[in-house]
C-alpha positions as CSV (number, residue, x, y, z in Angstrom):
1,X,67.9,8.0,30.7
2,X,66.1,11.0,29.0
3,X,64.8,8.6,26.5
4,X,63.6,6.0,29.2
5,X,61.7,8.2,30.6
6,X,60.0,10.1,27.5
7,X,59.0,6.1,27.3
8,X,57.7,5.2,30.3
9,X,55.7,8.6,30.2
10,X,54.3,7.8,27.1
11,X,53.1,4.3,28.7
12,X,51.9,6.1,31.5
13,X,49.6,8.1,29.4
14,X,48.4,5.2,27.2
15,X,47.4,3.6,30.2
16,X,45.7,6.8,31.8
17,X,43.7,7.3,28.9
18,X,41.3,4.7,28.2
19,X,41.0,5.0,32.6
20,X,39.9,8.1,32.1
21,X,37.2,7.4,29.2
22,X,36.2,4.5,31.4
23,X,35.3,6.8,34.6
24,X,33.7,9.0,32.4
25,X,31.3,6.5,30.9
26,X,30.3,5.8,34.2
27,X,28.1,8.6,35.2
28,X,24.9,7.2,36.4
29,X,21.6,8.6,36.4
30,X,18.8,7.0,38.2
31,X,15.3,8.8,36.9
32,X,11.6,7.9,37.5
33,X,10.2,5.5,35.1
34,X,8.1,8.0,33.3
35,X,11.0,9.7,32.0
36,X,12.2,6.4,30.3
37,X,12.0,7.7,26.8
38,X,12.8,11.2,27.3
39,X,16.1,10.8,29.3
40,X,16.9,8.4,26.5
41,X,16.6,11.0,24.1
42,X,18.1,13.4,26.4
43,X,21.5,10.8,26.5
44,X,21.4,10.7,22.7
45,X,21.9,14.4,22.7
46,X,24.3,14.3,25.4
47,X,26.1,11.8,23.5
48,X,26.0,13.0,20.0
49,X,28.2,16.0,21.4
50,X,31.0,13.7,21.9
51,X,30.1,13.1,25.6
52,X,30.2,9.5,27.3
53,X,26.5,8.2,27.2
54,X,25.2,8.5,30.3
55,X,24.3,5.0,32.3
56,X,20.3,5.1,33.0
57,X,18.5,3.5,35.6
58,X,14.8,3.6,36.1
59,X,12.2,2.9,38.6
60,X,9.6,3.9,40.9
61,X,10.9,7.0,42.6
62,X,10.6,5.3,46.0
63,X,12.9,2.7,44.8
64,X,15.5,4.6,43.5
65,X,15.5,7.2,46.5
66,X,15.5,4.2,49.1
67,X,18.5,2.6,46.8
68,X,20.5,5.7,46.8
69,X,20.3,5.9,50.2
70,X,22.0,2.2,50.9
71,X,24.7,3.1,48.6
72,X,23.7,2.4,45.1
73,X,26.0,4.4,42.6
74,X,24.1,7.4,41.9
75,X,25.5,10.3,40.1
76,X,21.8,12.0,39.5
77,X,18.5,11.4,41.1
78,X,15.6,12.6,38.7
79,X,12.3,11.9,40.8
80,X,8.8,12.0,39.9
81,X,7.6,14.0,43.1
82,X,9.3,16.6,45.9
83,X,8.5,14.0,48.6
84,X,11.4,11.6,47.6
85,X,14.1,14.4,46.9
86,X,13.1,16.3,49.9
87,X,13.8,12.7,51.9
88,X,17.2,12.1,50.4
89,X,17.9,15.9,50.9
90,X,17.1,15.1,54.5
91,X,19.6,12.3,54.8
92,X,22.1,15.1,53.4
93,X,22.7,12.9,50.2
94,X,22.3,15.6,47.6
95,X,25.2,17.9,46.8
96,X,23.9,21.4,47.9
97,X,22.9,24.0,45.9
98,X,22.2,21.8,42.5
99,X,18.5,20.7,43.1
100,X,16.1,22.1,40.1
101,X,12.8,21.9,38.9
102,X,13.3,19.6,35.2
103,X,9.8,19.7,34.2
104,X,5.8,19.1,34.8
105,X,3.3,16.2,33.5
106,X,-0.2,15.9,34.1
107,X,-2.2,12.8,35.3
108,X,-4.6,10.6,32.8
109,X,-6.7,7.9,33.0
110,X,-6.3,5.2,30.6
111,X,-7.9,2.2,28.6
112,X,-7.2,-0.7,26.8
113,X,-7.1,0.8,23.0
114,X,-8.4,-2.7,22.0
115,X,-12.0,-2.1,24.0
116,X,-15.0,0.2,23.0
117,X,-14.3,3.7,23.7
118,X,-15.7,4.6,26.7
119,X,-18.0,7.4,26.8
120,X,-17.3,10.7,28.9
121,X,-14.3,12.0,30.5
122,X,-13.3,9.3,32.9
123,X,-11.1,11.8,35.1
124,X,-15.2,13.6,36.1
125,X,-17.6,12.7,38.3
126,X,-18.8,8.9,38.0
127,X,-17.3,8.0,34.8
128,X,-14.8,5.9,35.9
129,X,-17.0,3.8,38.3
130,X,-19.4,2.5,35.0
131,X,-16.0,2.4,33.1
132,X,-14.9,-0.5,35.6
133,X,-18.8,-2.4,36.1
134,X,-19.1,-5.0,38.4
135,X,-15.8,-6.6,38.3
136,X,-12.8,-4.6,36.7
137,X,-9.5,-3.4,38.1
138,X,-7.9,-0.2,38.1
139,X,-4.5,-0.3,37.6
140,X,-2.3,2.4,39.3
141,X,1.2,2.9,41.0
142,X,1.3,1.6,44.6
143,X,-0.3,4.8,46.4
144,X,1.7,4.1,49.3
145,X,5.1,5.0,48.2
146,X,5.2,5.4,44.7
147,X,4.4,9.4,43.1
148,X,1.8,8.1,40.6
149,X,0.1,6.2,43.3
150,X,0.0,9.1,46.0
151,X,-1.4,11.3,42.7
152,X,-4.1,9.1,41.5
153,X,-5.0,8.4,45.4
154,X,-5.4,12.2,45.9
155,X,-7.3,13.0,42.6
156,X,-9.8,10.3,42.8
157,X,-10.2,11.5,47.3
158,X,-10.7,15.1,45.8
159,X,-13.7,13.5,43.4
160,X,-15.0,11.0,46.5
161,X,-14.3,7.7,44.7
162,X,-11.3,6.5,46.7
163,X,-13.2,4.6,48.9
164,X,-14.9,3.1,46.4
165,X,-12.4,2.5,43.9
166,X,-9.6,1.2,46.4
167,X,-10.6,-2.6,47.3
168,X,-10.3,-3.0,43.1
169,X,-6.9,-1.2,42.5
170,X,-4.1,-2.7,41.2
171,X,-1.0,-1.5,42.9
172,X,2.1,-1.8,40.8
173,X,5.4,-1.4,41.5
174,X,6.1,1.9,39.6
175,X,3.8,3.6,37.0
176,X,5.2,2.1,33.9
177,X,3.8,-1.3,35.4
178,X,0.3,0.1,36.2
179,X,0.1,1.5,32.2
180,X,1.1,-2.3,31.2
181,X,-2.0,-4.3,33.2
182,X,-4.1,-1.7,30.9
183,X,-1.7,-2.5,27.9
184,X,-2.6,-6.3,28.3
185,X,-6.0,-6.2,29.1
186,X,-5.8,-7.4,32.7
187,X,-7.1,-3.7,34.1
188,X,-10.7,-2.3,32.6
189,X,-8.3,1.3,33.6
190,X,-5.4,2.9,34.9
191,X,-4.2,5.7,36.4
192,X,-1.0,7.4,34.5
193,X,1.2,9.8,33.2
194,X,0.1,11.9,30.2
195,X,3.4,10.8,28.2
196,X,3.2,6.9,29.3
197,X,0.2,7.1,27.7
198,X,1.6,9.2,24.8
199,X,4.1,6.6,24.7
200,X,1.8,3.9,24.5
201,X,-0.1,2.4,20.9
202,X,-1.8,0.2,23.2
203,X,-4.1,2.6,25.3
204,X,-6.1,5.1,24.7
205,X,-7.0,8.4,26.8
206,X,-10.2,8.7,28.2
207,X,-9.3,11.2,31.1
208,X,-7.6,14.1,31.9
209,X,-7.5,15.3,35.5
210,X,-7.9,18.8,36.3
211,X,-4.9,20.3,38.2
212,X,-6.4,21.1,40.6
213,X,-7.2,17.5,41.4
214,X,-4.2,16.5,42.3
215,X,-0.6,18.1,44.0
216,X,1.3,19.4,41.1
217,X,3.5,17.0,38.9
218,X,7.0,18.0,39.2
219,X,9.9,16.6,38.3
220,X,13.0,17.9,40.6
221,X,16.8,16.5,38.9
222,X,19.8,17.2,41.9
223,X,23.5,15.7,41.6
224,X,24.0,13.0,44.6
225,X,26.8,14.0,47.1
226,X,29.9,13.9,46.2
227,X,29.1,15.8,42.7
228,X,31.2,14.7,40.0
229,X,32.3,17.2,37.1
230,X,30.6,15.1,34.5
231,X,27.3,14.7,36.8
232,X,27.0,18.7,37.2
233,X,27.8,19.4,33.6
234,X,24.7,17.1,32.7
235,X,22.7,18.5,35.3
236,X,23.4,22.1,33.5
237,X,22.5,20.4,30.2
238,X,19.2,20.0,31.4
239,X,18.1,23.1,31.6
240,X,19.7,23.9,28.2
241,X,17.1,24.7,25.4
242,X,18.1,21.4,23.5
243,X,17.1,19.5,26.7
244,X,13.8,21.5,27.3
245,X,12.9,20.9,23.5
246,X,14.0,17.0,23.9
247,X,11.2,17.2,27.2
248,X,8.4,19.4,25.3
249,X,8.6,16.3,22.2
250,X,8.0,13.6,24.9
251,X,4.6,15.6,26.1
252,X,6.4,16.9,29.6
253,X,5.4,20.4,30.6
254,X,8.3,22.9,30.5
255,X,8.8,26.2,31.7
């Protein structure tokens, strides 16, 4: 009897195991598009410690927060604004006490590395207008929902060219779409992050909007309710100095 059971514990283990490595692997982060290569790295890191990868999910921040709240499974919600994890901390889907500041990025304006330089600083006074002529687009994120959007729509107010710019936007769906109707040649400009357009080969900067321009660019990281072991030992490797250095590579502003 002694022996069937040192057998049947043995079994029971074998079968825990690979249960176990399997839940693990399943920690799932969904993180605004603009963070697309450095959460990758970040993972990388995460992983090379003999951690399960994480699972990463991007999007507009609007998407993701509006997902999270039907159900999607969401360990971690990285957003690109305080507007959309202030409304899923509203709906009392973040695990208290483990919302944090991840880091900072500043806004750009972009163009197609394939046409003439253009000449100025877009991101000042009229540039941008002779930039576009008679008939180009600007690409940005939708302004409506989406943080890039809501940015570029209170920079270019705060210069008095929304008005004028805002029949001949091109609203996409999250930022990483607005930087690729530049990328292509379909927008004369577009509104983006400083690292999508670090990220880029296929645009140039011609912009950089002052801070004041524009509400600050923060990125707030919080564990979704309830927080899983793994999701809050992830969360803490953020804010570890391998994870800051990982952000600071990518062109993200770290404190």
């Amino acid at each position: 009897m002694t022996l069937i059971r040192f057998l049947l514990a043995l079994l029971l283990t074998a079968l825990a195991s690979p249960a176990t490595a399997q839940e693990r692997a399943q920690v799932r982060i969904f993180a605004a598009a603009s963070l697309t290569e450095a959460m990758g790295d970040l993972a990388d890191v995460w992983a090379a410690r003999g951690n399960p990868r994480p699972v990463l999910v991007f999007g507009a921040s609007s998407a993701l927060a509006r997902q999270i709240e039907r159900g999607a499974p969401a360990d971690l919600f990285v957003s690109a604004d305080l507007e959309w994890m202030d409304w899923l901390d509203e709906r009392k889907l973040l695990a208290p006490g483990t919302r944090r500041a991840l880091a900072g990025n500043r806004l750009v304006v972009v163009t197609p590395a394939s046409a003439p330089a253009p000449r100025g600083d877009l991101a000042q006074g009229r540039g941008l207008l002779r930039q576009l002529g008679a008939n180009g687009r600007l690409a940005i994120a939708d302004p409506a929902a989406v943080p890039a959007g809501r940015y570029a729509r209170a920079a270019l107010t705060s210069l008095g060219l929304w008005e004028t710019v805002a029949p001949r936007t091109v609203n996409a769906e999250n930022v990483r779409s607005a930087l690729a109707f530049v990328e292509r040649g379909d927008a004369a400009a577009g509104i983006v992050y400083a690292t999508d357009a670090r990220a880029s080969a296929r645009v140039r900067v011609a912009g950089v909007f002052a801070e004041g321009r524009h509400p600050p660019v923060v990125y707030p990281a919080a564990a979704l309710a309830p927080a899983r072991a793994d999701s809050l030992a992830f969360l803490r490797f953020l804010g570890s100095p391998a994870a800051k250095a990982a952000l600071r590579k990518r062109g993200f502003v770290v404190r």
